[in-house]
TILUM-785672 format. One record per atom (N, C-alpha, C, O, CB): x, y, z. Coordinates in steps of 0.05 Angstrom, whole numbers, plus 32768, in hexadecimal, padded with zeros to 4 digits. Glycine has a CB too. Example, Ala and Ser with C-alpha at 12.3 -4.5 7.8 and 13.67 -1.06 7.14 Angstrom:
BEGIN
81087F8E809C;80F67FA6809C;81087FBE809C;811D7FBE80A9;80E27FA780B5;81017FD3808E;81117FEB808F;81028001809D;810C801780A1;811A7FF48072;
***
This chain:
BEGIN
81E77D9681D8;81CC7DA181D9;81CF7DC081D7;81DE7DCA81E6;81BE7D9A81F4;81C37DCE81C5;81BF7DE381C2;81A77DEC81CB;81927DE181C5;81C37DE781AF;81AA7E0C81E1;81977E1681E5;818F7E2D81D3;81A47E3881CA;81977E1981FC;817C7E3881CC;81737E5381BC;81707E6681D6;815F7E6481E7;81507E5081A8;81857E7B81D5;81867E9281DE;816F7EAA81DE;81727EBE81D0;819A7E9981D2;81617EA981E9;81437EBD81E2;81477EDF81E9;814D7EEA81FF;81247EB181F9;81447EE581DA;814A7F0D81E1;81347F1A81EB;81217F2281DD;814F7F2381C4;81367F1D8206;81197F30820E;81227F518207;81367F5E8205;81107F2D8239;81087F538205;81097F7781F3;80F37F81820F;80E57F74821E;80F27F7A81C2;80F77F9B820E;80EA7FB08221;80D27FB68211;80CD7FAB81FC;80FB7FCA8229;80C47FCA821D;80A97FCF8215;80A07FDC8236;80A87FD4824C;80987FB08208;808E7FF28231;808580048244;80698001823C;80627FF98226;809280238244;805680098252;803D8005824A;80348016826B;8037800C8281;80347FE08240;8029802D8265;8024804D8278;80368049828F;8033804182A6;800080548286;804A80538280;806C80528291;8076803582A1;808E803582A8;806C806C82AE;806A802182A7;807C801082A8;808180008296;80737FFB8283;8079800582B7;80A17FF3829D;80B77FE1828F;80AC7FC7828F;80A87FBD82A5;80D57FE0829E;80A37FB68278;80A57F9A8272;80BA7F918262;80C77F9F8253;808F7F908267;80BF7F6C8269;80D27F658255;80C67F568246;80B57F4E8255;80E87F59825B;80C07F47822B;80B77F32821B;80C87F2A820D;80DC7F378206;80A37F38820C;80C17F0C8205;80C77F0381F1;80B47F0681DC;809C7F0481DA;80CD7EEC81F6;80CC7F0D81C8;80BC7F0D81AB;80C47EEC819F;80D87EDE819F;80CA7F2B8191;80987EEB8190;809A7ED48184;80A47ECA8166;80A77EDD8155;80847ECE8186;80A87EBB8161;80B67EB58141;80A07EBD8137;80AC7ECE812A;80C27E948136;80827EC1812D;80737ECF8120;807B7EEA8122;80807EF5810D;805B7ECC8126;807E7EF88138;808A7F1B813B;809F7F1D8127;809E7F2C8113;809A7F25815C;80B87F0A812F;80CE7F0F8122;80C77F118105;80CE7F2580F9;80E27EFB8128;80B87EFB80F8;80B87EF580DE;80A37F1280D2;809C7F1580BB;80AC7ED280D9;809E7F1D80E2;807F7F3080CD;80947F3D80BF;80AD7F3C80C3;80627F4C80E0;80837F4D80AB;80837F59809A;808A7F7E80A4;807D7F8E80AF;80697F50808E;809F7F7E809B;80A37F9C80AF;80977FB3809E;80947FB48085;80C87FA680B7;808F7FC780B2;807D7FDF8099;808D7FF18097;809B7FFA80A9;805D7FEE80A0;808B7FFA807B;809E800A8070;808880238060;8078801D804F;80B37FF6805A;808C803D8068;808280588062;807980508043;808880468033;809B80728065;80588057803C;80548057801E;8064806D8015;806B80808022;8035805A8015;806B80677FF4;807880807FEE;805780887FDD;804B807A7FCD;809D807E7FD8;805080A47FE6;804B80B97FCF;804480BA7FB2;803380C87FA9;805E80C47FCD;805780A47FA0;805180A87F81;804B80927F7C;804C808C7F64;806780B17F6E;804080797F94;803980667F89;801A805A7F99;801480547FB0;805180557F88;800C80597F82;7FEA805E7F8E;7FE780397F85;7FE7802F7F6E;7FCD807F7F74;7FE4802C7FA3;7FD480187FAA;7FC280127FB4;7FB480217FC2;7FDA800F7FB1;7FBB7FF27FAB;7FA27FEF7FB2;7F9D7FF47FD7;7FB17FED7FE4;7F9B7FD17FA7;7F8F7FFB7FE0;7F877FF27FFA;7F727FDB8004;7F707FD3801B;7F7E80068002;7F677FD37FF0;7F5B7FB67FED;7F617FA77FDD;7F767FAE7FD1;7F447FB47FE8;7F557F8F7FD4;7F567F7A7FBB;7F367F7B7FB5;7F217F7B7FC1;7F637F577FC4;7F417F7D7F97;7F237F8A7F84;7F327F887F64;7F4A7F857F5F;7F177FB77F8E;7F1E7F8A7F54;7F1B7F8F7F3A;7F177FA77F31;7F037FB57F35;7F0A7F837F33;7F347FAF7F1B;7F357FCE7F0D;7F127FCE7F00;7F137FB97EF3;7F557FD17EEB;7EF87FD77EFD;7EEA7FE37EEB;7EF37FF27ED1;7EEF7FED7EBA;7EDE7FF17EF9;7F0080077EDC;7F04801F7EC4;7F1B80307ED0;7F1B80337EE8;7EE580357EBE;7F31803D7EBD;7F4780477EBC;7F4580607EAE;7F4480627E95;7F5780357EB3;7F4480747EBE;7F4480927EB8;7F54809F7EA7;7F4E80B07E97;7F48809E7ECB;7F6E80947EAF;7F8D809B7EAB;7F9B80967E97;7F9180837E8B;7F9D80927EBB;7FAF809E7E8E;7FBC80907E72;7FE780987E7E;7FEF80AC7E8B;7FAB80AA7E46;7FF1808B7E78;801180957E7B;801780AB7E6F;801080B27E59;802680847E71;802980BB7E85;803480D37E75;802180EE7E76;802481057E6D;803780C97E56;801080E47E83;7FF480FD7E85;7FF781067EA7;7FF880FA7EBC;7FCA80EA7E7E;7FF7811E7E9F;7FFA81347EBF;7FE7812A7EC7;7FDA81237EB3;7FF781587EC1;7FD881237EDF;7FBC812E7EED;7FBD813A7F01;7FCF81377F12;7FAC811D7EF4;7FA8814C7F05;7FA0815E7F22;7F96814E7F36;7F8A81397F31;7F8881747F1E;7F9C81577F50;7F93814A7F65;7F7481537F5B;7F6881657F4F;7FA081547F84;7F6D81317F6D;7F5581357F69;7F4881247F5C;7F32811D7F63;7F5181497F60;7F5681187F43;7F4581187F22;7F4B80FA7F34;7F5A80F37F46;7F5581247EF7;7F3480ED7F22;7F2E80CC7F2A;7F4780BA7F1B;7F4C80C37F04;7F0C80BF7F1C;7F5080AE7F1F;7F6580A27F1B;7F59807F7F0B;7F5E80787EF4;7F7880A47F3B;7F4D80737F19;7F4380537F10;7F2780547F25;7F1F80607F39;7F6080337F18;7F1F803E7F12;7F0280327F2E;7F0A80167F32;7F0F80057F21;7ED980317F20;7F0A80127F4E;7F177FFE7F54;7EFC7FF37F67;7EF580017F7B;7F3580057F61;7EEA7FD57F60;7ED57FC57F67;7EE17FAB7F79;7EF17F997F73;7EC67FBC7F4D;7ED27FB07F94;7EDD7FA97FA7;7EBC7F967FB8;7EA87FA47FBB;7EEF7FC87FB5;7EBC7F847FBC;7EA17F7A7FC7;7E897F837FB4;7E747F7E7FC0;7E9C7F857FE7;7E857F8D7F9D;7E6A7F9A7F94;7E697FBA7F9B;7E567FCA7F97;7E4F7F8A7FA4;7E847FC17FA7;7E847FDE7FAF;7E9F7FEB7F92;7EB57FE27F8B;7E907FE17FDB;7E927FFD7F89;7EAA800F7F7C;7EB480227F80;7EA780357F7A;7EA980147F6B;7ECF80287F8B;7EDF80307F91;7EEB80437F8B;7F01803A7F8A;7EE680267F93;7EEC805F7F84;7EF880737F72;7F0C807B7F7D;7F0C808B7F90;7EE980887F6B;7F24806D7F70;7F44807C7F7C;7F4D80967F6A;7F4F809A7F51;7F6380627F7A;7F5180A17F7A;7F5280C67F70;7F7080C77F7A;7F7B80BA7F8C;7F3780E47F84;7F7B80E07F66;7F9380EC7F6A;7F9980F67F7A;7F8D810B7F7E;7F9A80F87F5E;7FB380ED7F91;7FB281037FAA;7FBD81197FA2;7FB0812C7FAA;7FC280FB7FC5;7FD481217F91;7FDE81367F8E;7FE1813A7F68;7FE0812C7F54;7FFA81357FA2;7FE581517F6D;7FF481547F48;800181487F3C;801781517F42;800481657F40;800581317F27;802481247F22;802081187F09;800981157F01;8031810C7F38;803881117EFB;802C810A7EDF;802C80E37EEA;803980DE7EFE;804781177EBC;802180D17EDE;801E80BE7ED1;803280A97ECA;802E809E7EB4;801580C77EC0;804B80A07EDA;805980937ECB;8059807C7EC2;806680787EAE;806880947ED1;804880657ECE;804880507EC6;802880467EDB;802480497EF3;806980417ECA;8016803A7EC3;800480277ED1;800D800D7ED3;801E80077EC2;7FEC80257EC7;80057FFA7EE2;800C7FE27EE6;7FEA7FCA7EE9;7FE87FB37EF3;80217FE67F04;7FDC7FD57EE1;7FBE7FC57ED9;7FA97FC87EC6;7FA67FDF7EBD;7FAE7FC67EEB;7F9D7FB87EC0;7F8E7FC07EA9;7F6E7FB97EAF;7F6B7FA77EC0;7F9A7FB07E8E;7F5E7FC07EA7;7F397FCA7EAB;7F397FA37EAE;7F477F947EA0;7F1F7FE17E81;7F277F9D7EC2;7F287F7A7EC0;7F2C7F6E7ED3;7F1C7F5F7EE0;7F3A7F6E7EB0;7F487F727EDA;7F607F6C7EE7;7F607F667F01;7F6D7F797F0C;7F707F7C7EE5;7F587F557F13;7F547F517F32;7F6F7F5C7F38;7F807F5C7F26;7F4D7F2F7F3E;7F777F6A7F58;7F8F7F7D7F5C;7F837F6B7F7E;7F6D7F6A7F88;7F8E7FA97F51;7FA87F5D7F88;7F9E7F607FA5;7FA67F787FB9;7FB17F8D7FB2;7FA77F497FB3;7FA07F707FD1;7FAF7F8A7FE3;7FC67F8A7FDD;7FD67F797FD6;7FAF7F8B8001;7FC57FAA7FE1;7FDE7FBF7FDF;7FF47FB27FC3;800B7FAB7FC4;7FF27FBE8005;7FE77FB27FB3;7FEA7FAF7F96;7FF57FC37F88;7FE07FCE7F83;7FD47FAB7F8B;800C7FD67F7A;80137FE87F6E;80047FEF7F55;800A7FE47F40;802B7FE47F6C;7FF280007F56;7FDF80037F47;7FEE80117F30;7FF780077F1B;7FC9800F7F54;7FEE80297F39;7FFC80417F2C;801680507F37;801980567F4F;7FE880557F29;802A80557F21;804480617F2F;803C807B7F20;802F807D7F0C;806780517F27;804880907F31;804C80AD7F30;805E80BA7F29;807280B17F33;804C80B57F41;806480CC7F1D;807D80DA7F22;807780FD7F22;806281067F19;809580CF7F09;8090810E7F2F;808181277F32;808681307F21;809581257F11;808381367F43;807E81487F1D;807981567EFF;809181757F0B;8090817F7F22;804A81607EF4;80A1817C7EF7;80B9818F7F00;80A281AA7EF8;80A881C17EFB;80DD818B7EE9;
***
């Protein structure tokens, strides 16, 4: 007979010490990892409208990037910073779900 060994982990909560078990859903999630910067995703699931942008083209912060239609609502994703254009990855049509790689970035020297 084998028993499963369970690892209690600490955790504080306004200075005092608890122990828990973590559940096999905890274990299994999805761990979050820092967005990078040059890559502009969706934050919903929606349909591209219209595409501002073309590859290889600088844009200024600011400038509208795609319209992205989300419930009957449209969505204008704009440029956070200066950068040229390196690669789109959707086309005007195109249902996109969450956190979908819309557009990659790269910086401009």
């Amino acid at each position: 007979m084998q028993i499963d060994k369970q690892e209690l982990v600490d955790f504080a909560v306004t200075a005092r010490k608890y122990k828990t078990l973590l559940t096999t859903k905890y274990k299994n999630r999805k761990t979050w990892s820092n967005p990078s910067p040059y890559e502009i995703q969706s934050y919903i699931p929606g349909t591209i409208l219209e595409i501002f942008v073309k590859e290889g083209e600088v844009v200024n912060e600011g400038s509208p990037l795609l319209i992205l239609e989300a419930m009957k609502m449209q969505n204008r994703i704009e440029m956070p910073f200066t950068a040229k254009i390196s690669k789109i990855n959707v086309e005007v049509g195109v249902r996109v779900p969450k956190d979908c790689l819309m557009i990659e970035l790269e910086a401009i020297d």
